[in-house]
N, C-alpha and C positions, 0 to 999 in steps of 0.2 A: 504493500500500500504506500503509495507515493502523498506523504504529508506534506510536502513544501508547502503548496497552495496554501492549505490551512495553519501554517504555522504562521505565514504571512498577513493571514486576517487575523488572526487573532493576536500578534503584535501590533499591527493595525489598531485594533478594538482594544486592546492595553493604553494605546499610546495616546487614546481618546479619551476613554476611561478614565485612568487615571489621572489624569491634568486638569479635565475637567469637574471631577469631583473637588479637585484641590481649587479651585479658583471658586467653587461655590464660598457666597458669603456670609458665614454664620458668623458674625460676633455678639454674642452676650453677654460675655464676663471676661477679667481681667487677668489672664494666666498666671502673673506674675502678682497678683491680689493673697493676702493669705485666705485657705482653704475655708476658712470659715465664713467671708465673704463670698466665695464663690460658690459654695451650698445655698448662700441664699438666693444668689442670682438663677443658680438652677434648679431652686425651688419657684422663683417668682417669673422662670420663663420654660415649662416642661417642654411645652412645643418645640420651641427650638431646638430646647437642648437634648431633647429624643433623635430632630430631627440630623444633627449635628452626629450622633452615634450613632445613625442608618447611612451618614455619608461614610462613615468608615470602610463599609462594607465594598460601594465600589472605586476608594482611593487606594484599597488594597494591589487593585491593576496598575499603581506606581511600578508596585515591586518585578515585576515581568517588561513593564514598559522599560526600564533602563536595562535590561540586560538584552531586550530587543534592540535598544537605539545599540547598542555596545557591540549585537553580533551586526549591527548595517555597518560600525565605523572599523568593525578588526581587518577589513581586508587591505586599510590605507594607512590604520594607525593601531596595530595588536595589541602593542604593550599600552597606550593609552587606555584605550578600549577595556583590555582585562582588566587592568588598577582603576581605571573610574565608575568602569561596570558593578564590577564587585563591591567597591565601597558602598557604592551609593546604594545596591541591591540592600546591604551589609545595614546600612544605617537605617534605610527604610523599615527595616525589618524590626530591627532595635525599637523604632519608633512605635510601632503598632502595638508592640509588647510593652510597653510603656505609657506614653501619653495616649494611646488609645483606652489600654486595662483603665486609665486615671480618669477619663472622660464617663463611661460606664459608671464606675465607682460615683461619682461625683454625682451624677443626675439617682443611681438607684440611694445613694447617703441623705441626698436633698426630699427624700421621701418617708426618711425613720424622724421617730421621734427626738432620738437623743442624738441632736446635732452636735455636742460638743463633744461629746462620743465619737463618733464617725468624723467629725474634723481633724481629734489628737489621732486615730487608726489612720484614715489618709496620711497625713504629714510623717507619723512612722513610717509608714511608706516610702515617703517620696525623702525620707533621710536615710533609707536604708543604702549600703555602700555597691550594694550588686543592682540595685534598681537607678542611683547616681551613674553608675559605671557605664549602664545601657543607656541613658540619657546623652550622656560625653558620646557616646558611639553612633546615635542616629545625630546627633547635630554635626559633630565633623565628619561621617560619612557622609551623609543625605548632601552638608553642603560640599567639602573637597571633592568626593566621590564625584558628585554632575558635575564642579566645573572643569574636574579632568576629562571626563568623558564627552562632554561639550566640546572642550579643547581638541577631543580626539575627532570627533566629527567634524569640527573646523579641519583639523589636519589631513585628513583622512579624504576629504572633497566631498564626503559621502553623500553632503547637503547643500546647499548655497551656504553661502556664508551670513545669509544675515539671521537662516535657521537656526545654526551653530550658538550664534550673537546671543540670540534669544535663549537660547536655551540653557547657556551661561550665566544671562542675566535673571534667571528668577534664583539660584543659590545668594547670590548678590545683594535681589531686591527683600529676597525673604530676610535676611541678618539683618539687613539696613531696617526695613518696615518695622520690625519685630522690637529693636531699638527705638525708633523713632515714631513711626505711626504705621496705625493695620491697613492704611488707605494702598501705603507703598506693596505691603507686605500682599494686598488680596488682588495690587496690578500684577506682581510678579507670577503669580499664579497666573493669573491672564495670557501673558504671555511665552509661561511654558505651555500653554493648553493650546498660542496660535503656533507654536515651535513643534509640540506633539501632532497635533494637524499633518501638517509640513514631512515630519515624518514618513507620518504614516503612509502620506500618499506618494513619498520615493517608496515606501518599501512595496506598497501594491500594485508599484509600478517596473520593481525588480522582477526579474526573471527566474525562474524555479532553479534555471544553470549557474545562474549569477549568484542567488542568495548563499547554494549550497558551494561558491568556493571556499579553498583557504584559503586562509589567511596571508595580504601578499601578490594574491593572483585575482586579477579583474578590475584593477583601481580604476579609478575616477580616470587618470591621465588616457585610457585606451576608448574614455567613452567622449561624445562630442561635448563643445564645450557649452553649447544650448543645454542638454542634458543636464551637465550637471548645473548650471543655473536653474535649473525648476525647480 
């Protein structure tokens, strides 16, 4: 059974997926607020913040979208490709197991009675040194992890360049936003989602023979130079 075809949709449908679940705009409360403010917030907004832990579900196609973008960029740029791939696979991962389990906990804690209870049990949590650990690992994976791998698809030709740009600048826009304001933080998403797009329509525009080279063989340079500008 010859899967290229559907390996390529459904890289595709990752690379949609998950970008676009990330650029949905839920803010209600202030991550950086202590926990016991943000019980209340996600007690005084359920909707949301239900809705907020059903996005989880299809931001999970992060984690496959970058090892998709990583097997488009290995045949121009390998070693980019593996080391940004993987981090960022690597971080995303970390993050789900994390600020995701914390989001759950948060909206089902904002429902018990004894909120000061469930505040001091989260904050144990979120002081614990193996759940710190995985924290450190999805913020410099998720962020080093893409902009190497961005890098690698800049190098790589695998995309136009200003795909590449983009796809760079949301690790970028997310640190800066996250810092400074969620307005920057929810364009960055924006624009990995029009970078994912972009994507996905080189990969479903790659060839069954093309997608399955190694690494090395088929670059950018053998194809025209319209090509790779799309």
């Amino acid at each position: 059974m010859d899967i290229r075809a559907t390996s390529r949709v459904a890289a595709a449908v990752s690379l949609i997926v998950g970008p676009l679940a990330l650029a949905i705009p839920i803010g209600f409360t202030d991550e950086d607020a202590p926990i016991a403010a943000q019980l209340q917030d996600y007690a005084n907004h359920p909707t949301l913040a239900m809705l907020s832990n059903i996005v989880i579900l299809p931001l999970m196609a992060i984690i496959p979208a970058v090892v998709y973008a990583a097997r488009l960029a290995r045949r121009g740029a390998p070693n980019l490709a593996f080391f940004g791939g993987g981090l960022a696979a690597l971080g995303w991962l970390a993050g789900f197991t994390t600020i995701g389990a914390t989001q759950i906990a948060l909206y089902q804690g904002s429902r018990l009675a004894d909120q000061a209870g469930t505040a001091a049990l989260i904050d144990k949590v979120n002081g614990d040194p193996i759940y710190s650990t995985l924290v450190g690992v999805f913020v410099l994976g998720h962020a080093i992890g893409m902009i190497v791998l961005g890098i690698g698809l800049w190098r790589s030709r695998s995309v136009a360049p200003w795909v590449a740009a983009l796809f760079i600048a949301y690790p970028v826009g997310h640190l800066v936003g996250h810092a400074i304001s969620p307005v920057i933080d929810t364009l960055s998403g924006v624009l990995l989602l029009i970078s994912g797009v972009a994507i996905a329509a080189k990969i479903l525009r790659t060839s069954n023979q093309q997608w399955d080279l190694p690494a090395g063989e088929g670059v950018a340079p053998a194809e025209s130079v319209a090509e790779v500008a799309a």
